[in-house]
MMTF fields as JSON, N, C-alpha, C and O atoms, coordinates in Angstrom:
{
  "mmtfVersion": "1.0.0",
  "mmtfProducer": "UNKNOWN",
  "numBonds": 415,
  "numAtoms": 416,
  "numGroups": 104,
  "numChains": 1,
  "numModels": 1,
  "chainsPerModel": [1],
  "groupsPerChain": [104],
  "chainIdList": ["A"],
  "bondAtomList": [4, 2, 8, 6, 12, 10, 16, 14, 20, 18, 24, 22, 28, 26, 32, 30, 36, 34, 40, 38, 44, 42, 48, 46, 52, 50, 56, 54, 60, 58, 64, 62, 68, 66, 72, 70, 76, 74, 80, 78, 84, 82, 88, 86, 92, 90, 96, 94, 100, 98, 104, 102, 108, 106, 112, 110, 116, 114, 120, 118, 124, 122, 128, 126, 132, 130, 136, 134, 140, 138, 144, 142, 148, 146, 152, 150, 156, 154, 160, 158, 164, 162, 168, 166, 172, 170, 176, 174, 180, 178, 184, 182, 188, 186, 192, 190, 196, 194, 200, 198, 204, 202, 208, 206, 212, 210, 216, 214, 220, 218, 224, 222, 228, 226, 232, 230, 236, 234, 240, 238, 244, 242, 248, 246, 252, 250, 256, 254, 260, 258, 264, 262, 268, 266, 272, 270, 276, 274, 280, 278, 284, 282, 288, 286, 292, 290, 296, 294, 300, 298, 304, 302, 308, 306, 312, 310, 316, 314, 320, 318, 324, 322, 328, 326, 332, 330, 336, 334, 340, 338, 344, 342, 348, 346, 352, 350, 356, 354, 360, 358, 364, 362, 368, 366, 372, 370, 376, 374, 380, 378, 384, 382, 388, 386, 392, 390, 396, 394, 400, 398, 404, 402, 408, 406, 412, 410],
  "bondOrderList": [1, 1, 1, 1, 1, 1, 1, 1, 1, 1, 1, 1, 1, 1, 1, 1, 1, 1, 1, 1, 1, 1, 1, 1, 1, 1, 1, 1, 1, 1, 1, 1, 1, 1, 1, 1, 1, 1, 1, 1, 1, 1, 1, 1, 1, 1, 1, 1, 1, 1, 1, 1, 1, 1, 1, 1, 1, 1, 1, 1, 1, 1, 1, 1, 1, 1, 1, 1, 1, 1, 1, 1, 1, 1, 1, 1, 1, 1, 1, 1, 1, 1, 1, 1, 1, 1, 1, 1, 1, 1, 1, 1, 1, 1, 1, 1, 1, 1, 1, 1, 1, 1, 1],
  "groupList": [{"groupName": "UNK", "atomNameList": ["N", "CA", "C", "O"], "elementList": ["N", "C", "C", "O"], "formalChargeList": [0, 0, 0, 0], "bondAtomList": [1, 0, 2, 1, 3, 2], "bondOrderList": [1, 1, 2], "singleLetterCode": "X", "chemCompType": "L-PEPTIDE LINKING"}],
  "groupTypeList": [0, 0, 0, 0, 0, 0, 0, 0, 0, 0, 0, 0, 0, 0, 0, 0, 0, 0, 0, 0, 0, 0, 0, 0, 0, 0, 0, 0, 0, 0, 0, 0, 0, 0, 0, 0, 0, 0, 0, 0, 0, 0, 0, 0, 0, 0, 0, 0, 0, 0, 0, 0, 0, 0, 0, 0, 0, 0, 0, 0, 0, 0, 0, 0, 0, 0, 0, 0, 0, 0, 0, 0, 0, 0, 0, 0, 0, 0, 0, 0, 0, 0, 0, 0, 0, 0, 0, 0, 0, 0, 0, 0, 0, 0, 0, 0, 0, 0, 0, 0, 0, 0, 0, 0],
  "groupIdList": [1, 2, 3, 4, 5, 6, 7, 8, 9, 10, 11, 12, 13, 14, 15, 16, 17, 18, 19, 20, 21, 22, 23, 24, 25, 26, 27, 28, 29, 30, 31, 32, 33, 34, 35, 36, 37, 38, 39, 40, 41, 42, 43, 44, 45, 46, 47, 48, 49, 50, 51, 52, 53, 54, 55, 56, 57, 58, 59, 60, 61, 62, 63, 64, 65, 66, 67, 68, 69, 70, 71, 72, 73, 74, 75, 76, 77, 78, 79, 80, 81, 82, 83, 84, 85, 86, 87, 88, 89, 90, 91, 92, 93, 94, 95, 96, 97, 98, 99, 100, 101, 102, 103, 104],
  "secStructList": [7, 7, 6, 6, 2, 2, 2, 2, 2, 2, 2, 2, 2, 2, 2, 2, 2, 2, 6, 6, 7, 1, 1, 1, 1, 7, 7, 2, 2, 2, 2, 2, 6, 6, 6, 6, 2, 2, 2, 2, 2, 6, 6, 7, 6, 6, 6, 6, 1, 7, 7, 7, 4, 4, 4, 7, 1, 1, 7, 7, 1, 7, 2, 2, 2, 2, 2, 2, 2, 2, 2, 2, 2, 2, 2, 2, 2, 2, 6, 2, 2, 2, 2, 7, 6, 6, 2, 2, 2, 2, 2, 2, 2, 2, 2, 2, 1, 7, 7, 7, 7, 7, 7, 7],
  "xCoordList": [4.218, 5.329, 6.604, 6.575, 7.716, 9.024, 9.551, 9.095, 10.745, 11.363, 12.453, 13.238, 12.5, 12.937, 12.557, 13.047, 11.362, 9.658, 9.698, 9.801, 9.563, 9.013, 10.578, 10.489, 11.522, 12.662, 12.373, 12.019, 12.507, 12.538, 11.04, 11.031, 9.884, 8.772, 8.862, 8.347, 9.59, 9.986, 11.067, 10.924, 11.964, 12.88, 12.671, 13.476, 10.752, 10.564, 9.655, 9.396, 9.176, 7.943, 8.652, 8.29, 9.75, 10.667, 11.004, 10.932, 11.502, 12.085, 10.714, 10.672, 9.647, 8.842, 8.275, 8.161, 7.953, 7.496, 8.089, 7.499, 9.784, 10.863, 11.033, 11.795, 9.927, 10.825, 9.098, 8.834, 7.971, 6.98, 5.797, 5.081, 5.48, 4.394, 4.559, 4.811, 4.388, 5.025, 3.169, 3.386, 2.292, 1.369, 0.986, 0.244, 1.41, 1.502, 1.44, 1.506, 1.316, 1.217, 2.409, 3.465, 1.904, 3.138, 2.522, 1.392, 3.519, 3.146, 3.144, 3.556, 2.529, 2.058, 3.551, 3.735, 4.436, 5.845, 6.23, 6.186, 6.521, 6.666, 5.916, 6.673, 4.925, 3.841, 4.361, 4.959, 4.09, 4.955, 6.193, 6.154, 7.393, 8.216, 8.389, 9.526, 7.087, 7.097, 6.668, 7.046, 5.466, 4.911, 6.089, 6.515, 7.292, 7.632, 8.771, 8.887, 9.279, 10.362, 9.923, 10.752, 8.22, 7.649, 7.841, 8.561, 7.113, 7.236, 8.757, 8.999, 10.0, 11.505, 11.777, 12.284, 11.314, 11.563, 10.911, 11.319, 9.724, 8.562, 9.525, 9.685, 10.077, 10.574, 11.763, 12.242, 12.847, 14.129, 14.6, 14.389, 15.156, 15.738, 16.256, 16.162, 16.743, 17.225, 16.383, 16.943, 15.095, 13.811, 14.512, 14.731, 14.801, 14.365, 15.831, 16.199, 16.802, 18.533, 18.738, 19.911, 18.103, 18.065, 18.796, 18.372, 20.323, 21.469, 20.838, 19.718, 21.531, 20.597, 21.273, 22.183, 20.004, 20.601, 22.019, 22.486, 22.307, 23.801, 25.081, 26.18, 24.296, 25.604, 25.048, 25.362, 24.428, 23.296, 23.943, 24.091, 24.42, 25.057, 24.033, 24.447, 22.896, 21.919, 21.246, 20.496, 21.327, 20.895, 19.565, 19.544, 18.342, 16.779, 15.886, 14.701, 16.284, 15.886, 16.167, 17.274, 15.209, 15.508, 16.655, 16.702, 17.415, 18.698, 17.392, 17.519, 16.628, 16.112, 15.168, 15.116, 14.609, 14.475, 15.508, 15.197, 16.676, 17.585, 18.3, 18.869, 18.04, 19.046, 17.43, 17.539, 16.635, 15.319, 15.478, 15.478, 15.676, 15.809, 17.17, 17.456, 18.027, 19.185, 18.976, 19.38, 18.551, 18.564, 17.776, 18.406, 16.361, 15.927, 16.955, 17.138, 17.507, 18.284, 19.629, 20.279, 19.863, 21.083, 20.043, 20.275, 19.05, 18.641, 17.985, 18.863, 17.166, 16.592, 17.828, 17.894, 18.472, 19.01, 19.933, 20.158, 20.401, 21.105, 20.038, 20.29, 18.625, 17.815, 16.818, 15.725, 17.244, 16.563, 16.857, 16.201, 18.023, 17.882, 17.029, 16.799, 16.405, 16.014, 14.589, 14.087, 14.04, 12.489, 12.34, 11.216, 13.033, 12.784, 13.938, 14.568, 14.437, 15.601, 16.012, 17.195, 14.758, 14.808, 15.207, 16.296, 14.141, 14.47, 15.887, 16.525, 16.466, 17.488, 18.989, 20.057, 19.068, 19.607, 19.606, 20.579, 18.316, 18.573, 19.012, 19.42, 18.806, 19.335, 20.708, 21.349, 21.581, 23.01, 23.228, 24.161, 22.594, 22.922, 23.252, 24.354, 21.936, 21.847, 23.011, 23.424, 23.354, 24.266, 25.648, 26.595, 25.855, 27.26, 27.579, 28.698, 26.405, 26.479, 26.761, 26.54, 27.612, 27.969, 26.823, 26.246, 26.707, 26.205, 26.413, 26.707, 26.238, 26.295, 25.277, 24.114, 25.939, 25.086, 25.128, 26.033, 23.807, 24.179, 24.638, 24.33, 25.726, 26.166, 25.495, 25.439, 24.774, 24.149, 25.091, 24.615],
  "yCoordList": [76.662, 76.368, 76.351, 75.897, 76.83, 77.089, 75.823, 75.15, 75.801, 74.412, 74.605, 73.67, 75.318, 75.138, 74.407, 73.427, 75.152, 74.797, 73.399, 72.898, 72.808, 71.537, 70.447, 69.252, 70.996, 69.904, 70.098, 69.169, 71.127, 70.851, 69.983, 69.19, 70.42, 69.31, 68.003, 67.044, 67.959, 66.51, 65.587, 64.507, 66.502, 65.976, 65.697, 64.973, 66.407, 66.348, 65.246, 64.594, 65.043, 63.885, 62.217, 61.283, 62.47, 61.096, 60.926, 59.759, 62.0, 61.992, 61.354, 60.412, 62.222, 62.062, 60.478, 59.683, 60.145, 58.555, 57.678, 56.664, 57.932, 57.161, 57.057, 56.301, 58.244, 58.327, 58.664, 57.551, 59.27, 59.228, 58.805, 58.245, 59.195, 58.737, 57.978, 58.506, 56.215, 55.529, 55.142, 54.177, 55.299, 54.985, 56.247, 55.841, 57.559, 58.352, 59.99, 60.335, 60.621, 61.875, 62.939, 62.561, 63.89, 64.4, 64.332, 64.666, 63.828, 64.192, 65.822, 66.561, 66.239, 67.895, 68.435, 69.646, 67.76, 68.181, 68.532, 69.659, 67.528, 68.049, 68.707, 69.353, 68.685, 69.702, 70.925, 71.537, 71.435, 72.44, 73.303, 74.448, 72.279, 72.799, 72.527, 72.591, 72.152, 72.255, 73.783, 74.418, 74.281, 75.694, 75.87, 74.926, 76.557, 77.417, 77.318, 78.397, 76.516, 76.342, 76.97, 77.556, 76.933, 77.671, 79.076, 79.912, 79.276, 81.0, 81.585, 82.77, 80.335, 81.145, 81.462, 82.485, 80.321, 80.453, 81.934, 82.636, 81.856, 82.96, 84.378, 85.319, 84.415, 85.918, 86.107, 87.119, 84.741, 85.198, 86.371, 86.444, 87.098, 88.33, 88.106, 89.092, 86.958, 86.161, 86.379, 86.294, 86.669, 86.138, 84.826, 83.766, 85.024, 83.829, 83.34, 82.168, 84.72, 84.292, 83.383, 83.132, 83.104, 82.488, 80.902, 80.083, 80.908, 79.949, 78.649, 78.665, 77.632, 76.394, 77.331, 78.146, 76.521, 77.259, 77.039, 77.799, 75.801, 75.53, 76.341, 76.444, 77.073, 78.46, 79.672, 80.669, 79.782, 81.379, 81.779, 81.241, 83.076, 83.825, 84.447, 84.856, 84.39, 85.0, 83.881, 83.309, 83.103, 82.186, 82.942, 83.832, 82.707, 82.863, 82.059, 82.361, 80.806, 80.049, 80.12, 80.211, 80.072, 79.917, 78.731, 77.659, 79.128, 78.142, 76.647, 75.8, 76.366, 75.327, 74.321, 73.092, 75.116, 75.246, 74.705, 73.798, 75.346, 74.824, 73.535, 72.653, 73.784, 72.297, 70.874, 69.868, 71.192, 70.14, 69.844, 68.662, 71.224, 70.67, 70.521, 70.325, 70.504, 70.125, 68.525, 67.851, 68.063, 66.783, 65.892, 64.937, 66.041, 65.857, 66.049, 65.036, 67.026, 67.235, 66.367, 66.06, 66.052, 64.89, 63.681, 63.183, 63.121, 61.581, 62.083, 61.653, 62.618, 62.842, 62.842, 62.025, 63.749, 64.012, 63.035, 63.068, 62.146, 61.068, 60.172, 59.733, 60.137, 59.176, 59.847, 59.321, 61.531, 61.944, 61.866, 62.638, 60.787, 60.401, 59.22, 58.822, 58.431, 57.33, 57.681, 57.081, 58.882, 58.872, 60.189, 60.094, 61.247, 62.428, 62.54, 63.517, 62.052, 62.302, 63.206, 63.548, 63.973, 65.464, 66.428, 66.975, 66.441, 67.394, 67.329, 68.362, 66.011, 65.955, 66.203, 66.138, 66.299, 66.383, 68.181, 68.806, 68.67, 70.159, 71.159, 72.306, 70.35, 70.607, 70.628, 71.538, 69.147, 69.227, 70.488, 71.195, 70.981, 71.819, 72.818, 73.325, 73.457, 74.842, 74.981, 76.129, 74.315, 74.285, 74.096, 74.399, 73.705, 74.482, 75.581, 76.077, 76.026, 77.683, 78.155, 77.751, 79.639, 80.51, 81.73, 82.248, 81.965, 82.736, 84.793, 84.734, 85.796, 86.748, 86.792, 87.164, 86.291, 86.713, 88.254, 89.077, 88.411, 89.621, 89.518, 88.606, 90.889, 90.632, 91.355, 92.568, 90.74, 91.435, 91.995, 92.654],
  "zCoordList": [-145.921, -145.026, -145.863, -147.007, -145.326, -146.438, -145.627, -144.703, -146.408, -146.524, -145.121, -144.961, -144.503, -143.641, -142.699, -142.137, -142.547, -142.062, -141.602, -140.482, -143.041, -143.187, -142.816, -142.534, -142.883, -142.476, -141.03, -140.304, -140.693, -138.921, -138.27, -137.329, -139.083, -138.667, -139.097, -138.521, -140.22, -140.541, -139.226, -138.653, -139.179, -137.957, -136.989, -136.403, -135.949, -135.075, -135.068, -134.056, -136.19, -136.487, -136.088, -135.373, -136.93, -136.877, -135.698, -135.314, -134.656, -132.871, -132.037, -131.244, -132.524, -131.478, -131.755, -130.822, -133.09, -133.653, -133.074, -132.703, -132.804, -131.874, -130.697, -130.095, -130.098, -128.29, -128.065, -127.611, -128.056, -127.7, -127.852, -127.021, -129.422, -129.876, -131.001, -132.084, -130.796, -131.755, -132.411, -133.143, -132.45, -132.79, -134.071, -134.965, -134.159, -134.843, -134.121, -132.941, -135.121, -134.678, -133.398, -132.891, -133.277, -131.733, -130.347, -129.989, -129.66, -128.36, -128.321, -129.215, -126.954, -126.607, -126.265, -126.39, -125.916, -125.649, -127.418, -127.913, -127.997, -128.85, -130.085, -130.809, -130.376, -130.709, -130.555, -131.439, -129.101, -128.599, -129.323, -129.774, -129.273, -129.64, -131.125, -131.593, -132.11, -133.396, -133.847, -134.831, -132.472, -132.746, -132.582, -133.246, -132.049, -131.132, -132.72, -133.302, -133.136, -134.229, -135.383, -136.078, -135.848, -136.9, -136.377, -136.923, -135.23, -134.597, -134.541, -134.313, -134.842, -134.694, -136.182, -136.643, -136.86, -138.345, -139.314, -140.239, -138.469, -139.41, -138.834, -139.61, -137.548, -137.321, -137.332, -136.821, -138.191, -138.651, -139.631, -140.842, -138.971, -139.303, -140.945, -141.677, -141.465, -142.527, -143.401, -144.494, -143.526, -144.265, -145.074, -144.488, -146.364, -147.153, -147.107, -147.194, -146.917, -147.493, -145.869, -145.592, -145.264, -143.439, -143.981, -144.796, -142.956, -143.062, -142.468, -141.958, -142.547, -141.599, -140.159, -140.01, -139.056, -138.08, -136.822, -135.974, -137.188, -136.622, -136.948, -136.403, -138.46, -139.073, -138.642, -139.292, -137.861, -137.584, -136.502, -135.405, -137.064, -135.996, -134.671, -133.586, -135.036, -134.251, -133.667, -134.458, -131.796, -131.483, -131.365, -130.515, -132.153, -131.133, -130.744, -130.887, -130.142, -129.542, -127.933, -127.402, -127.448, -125.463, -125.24, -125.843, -124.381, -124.251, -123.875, -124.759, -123.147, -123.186, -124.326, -124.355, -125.044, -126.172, -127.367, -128.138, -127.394, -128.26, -127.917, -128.559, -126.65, -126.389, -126.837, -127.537, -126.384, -127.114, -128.57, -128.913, -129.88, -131.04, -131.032, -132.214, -130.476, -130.601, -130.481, -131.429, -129.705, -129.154, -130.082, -130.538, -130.491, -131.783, -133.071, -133.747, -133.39, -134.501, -134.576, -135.575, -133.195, -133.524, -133.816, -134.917, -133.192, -133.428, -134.811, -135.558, -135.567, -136.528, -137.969, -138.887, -137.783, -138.84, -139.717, -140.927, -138.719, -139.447, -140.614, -141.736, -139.687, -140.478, -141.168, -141.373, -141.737, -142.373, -143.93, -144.628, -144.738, -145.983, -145.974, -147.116, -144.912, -144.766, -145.488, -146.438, -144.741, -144.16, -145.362, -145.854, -145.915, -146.498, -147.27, -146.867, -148.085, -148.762, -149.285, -149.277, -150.052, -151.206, -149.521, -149.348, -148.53, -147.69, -147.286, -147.079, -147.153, -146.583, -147.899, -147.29, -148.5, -149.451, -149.921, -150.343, -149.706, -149.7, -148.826, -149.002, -147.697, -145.966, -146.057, -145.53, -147.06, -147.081, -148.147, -147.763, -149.432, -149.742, -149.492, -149.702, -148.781, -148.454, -147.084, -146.92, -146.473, -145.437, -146.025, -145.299, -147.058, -147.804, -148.341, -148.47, -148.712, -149.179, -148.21, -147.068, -148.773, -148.096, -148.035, -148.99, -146.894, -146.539, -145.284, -144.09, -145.807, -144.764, -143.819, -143.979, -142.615, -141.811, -141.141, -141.28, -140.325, -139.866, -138.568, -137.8, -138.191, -136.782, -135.916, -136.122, -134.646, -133.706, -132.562, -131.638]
}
């Protein structure tokens, strides 16, 4: 799993621990949209040079879809130096680099 990978399952682990399944593990809602975030990640056009995706010129997420990790990604991300620090700390990196994207 690349590190993209693993921040966005990290982010969804912490949402869902908070709002569904506080005993452990994911609820099937979000399960779901943990596959569906690996399946956007594995077929970014980006391969490895792939921007965080709030700088990605190319939305490929289903508008319903994005607005879900969107919604996770605001409650998660604040408390992701709490719970994952290295992830979160490389997340602030790589999201200052500059990056070309491509234009579709």
């Amino acid at each position: 799993m690349n590190l993209e990978a693993r921040t966005v399952a990290a982010m969804i682990l912490i949402y869902c621990k908070a709002h569904h399944a506080p005993g452990g593990g994911l609820c099937p809602d979000c399960a779901d949209l943990m596959g569906y975030a690996g399946r956007r990640i594995e077929k970014c056009p980006f391969g490895a040079g792939k921007p965080v995706c709030n700088q990605c010129t190319v939305h490929c997420y289903k508008p319903d879809m994005r607005e879900r990790i969107r919604e996770v990604m605001r409650y998660a991300g604040p408390r992701m130096l709490a719970y994952h620090p290295v992830l979160a700390v490389r997340h602030l990196l790589r999201s200052r680099r500059k990056t070309s994207n491509i234009e579709r």
